[in-house]
RODRENNU-523261 format. One record per residue: x, y, z of N, C-alpha, C in turn; residue number from 1. Coordinates in nm, 4 decimals, m for minus. Layout:
N
{pt {X,Y,Z},{X,Y,Z},{X,Y,Z},NUM},
...
***
This chain:
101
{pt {10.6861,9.9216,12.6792},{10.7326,9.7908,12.6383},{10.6357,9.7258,12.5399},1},
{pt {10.5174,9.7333,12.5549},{10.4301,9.6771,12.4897},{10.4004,9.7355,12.3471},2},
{pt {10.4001,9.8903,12.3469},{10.3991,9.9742,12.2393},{10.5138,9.8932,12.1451},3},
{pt {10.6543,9.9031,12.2219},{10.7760,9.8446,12.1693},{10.7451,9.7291,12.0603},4},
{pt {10.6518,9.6263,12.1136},{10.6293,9.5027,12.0123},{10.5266,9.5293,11.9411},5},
{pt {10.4343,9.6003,11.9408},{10.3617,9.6436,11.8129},{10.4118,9.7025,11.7583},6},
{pt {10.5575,9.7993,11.7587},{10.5731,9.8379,11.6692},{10.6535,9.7344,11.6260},7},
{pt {10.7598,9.6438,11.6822},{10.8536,9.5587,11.6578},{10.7383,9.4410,11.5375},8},
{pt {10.6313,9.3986,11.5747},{10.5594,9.3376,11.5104},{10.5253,9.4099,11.3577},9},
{pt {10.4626,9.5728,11.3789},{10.4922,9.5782,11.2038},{10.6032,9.5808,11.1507},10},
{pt {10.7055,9.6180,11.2109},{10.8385,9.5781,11.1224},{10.8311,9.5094,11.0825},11},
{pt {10.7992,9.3597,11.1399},{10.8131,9.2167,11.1251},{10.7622,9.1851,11.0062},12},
{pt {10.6418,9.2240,10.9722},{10.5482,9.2442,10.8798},{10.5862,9.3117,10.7829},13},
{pt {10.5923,9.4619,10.7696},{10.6715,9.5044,10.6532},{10.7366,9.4227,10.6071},14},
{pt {10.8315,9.3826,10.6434},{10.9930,9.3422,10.6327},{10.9304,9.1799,10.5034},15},
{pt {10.8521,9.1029,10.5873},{10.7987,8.9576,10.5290},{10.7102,9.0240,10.3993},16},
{pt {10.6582,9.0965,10.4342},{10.5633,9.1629,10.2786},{10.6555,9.2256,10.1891},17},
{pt {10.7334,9.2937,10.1765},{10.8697,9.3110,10.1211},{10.8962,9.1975,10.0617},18},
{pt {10.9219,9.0701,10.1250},{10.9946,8.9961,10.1036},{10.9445,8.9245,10.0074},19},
{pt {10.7927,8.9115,10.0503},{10.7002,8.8406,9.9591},{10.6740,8.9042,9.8257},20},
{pt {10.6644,9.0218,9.8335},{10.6424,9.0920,9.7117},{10.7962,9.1044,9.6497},21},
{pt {10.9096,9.0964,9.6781},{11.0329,9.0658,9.6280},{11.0502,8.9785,9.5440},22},
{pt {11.0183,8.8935,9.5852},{11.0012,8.7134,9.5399},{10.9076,8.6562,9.4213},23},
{pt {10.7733,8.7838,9.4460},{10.6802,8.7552,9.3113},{10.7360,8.8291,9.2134},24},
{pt {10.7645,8.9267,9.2132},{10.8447,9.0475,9.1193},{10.9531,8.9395,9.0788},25},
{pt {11.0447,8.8876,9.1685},{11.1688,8.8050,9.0885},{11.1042,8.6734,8.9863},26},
{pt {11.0041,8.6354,9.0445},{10.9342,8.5097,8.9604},{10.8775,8.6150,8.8367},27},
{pt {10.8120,8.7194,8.8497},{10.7665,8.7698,8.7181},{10.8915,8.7800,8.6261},28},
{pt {10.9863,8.8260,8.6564},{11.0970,8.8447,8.5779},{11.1188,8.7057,8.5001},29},
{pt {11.1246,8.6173,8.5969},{11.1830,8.4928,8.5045},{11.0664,8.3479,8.4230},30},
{pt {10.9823,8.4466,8.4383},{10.8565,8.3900,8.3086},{10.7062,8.5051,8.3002},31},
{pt {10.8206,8.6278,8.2447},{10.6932,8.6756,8.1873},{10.5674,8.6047,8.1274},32},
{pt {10.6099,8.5892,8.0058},{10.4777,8.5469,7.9464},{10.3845,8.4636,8.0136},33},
{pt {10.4224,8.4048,8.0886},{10.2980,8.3016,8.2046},{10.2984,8.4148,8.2817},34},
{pt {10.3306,8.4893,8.3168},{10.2698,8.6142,8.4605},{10.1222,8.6996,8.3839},35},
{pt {10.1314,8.7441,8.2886},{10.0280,8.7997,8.2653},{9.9054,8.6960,8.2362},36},
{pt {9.8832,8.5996,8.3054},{9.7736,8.4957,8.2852},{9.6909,8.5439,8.4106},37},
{pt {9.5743,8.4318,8.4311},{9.4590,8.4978,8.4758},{9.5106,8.4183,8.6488},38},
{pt {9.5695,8.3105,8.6275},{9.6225,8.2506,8.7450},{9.7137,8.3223,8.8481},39},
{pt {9.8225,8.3969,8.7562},{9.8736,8.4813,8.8770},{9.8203,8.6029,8.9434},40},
{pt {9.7397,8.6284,8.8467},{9.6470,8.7479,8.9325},{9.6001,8.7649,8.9907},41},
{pt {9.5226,8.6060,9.0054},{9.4632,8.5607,9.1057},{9.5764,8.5273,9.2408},42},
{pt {9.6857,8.4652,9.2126},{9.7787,8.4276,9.3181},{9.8323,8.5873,9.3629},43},
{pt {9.7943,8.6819,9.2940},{9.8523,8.8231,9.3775},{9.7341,8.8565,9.4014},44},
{pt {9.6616,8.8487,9.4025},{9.5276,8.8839,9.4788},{9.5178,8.8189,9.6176},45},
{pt {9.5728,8.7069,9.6229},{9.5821,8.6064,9.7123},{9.6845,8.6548,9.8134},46},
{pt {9.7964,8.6963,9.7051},{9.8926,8.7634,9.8272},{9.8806,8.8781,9.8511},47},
{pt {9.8145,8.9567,9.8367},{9.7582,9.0719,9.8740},{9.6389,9.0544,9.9711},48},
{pt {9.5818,8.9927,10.0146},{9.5301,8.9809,10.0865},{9.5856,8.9036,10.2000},49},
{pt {9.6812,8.8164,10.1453},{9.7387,8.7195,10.2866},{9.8194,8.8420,10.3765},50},
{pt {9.8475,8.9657,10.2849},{9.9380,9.0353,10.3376},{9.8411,9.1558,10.4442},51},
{pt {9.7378,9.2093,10.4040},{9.6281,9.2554,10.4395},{9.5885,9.2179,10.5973},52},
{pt {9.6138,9.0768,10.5956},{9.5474,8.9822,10.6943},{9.6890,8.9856,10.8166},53},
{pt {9.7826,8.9795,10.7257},{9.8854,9.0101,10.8235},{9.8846,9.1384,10.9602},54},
{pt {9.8738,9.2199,10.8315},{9.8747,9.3657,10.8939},{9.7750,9.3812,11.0381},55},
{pt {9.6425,9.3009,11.0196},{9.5512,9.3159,11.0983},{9.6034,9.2293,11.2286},56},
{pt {9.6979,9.1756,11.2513},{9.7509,9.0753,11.3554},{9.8125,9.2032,11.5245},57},
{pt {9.8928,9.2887,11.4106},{9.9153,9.4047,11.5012},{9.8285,9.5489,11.5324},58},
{pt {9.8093,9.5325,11.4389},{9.6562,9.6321,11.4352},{9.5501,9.6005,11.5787},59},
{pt {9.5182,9.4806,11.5847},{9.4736,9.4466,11.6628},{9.5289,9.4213,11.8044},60},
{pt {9.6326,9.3835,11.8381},{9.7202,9.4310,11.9322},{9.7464,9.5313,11.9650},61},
{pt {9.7859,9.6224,11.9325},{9.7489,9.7534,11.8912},{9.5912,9.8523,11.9885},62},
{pt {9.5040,9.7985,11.9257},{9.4057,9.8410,12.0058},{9.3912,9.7636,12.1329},63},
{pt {9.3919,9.6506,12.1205},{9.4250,9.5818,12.2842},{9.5063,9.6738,12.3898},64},
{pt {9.5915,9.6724,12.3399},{9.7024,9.7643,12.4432},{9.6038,9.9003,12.4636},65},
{pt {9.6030,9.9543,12.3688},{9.5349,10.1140,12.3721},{9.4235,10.0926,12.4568},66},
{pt {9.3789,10.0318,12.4828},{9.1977,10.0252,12.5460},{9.2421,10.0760,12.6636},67},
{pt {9.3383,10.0451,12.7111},{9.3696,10.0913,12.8958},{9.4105,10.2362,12.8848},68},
{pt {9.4479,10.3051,12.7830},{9.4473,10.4574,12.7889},{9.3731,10.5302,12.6957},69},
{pt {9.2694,10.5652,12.7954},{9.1250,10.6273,12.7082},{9.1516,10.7437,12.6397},70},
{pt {9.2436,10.8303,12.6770},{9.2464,10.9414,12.6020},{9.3589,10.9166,12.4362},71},
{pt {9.3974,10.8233,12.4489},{9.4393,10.7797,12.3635},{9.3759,10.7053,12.2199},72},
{pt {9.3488,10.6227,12.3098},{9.2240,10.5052,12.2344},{9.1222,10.6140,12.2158},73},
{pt {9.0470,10.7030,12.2525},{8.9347,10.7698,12.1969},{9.0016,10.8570,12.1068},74},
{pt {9.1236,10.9204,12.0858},{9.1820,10.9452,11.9968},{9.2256,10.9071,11.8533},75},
{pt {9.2662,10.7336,11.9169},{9.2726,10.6611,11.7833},{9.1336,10.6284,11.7139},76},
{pt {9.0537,10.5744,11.8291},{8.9442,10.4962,11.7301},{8.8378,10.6201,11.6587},77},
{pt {8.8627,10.7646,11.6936},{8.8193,10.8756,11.5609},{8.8481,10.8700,11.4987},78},
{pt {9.0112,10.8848,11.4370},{9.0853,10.8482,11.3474},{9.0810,10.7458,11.2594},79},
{pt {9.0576,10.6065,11.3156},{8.9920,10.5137,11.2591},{8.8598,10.5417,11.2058},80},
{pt {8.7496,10.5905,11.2353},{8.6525,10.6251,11.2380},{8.6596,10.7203,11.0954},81},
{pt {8.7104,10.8155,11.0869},{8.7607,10.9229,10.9906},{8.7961,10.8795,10.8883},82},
{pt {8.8763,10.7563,10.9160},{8.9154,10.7057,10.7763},{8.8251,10.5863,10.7065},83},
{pt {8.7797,10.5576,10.8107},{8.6629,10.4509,10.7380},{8.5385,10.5373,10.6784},84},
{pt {8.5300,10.6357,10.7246},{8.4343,10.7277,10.6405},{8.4719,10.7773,10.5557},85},
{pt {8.5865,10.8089,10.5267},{8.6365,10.8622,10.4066},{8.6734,10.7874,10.3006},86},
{pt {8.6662,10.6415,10.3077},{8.6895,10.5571,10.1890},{8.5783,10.5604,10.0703},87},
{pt {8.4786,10.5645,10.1108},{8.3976,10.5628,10.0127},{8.3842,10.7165,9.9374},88},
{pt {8.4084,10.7966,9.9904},{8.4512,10.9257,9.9009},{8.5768,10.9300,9.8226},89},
{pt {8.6828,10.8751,9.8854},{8.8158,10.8244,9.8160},{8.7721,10.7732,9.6894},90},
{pt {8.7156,10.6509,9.6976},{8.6713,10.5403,9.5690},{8.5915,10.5921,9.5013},91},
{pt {8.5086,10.7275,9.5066},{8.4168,10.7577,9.4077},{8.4946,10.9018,9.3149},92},
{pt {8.5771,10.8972,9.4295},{8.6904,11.0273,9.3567},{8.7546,10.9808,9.2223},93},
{pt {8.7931,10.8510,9.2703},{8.9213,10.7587,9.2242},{8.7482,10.7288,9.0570},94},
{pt {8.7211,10.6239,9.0981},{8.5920,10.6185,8.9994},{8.5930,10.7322,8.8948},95},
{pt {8.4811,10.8424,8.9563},{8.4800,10.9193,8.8695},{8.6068,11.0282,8.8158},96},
{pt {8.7456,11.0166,8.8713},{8.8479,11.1037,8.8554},{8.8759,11.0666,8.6646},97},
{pt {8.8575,10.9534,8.6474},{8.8953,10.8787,8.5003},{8.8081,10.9608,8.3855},98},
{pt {8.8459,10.9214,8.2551},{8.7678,11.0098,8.1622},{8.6331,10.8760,8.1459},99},
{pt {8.5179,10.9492,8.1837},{8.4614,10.8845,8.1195},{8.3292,10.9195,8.0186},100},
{pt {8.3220,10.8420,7.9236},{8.2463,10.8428,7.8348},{8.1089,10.8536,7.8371},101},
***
């Protein structure tokens, strides 16, 4: 049951980030030339992170629930673990993957 609403919760989430990113895409359409300014980039930076922040609402629920089944939770939080170590090899891939001079 509980699994049930974390997952029911990222739906929830997807679904509103979708929606949000729907909505900026339709506003870009109907004034380009003000979208490529330094203001909306900032306001999608903004929503990219409000959306970020979202995500972490179930995420965190998420591990709440998991803590009561250890073979689980020691399962996930490697995984977690794995991938937080692997970001910074990601980003230097990504970095140096470009031509550079």
């Amino acid at each position: 049951m509980q699994l049930g609403l974390v997952a029911l919760g990222y739906g929830a989430v997807l679904v509103i980030a979708a929606t949000l990113l729907f909505g900026r895409y339709l506003q870009e359409l109907q004034n380009p030339a003000e979208a490529s300014g330094g203001m909306w980039a900032a306001g999608d930076a903004f929503l990219v992170i409000f959306i970020a922040c979202l995500f972490m609402v179930p995420t965190a629920s998420l591990i709440w629930i998991t803590a009561r089944f250890e073979a689980f939770y020691t399962a996930y939080s490697k995984f977690l673990l794995g991938l937080s170590l692997s970001a910074p090899i990601c980003l230097s891939v990504l970095y140096l993957g470009e031509n550079r001079m």
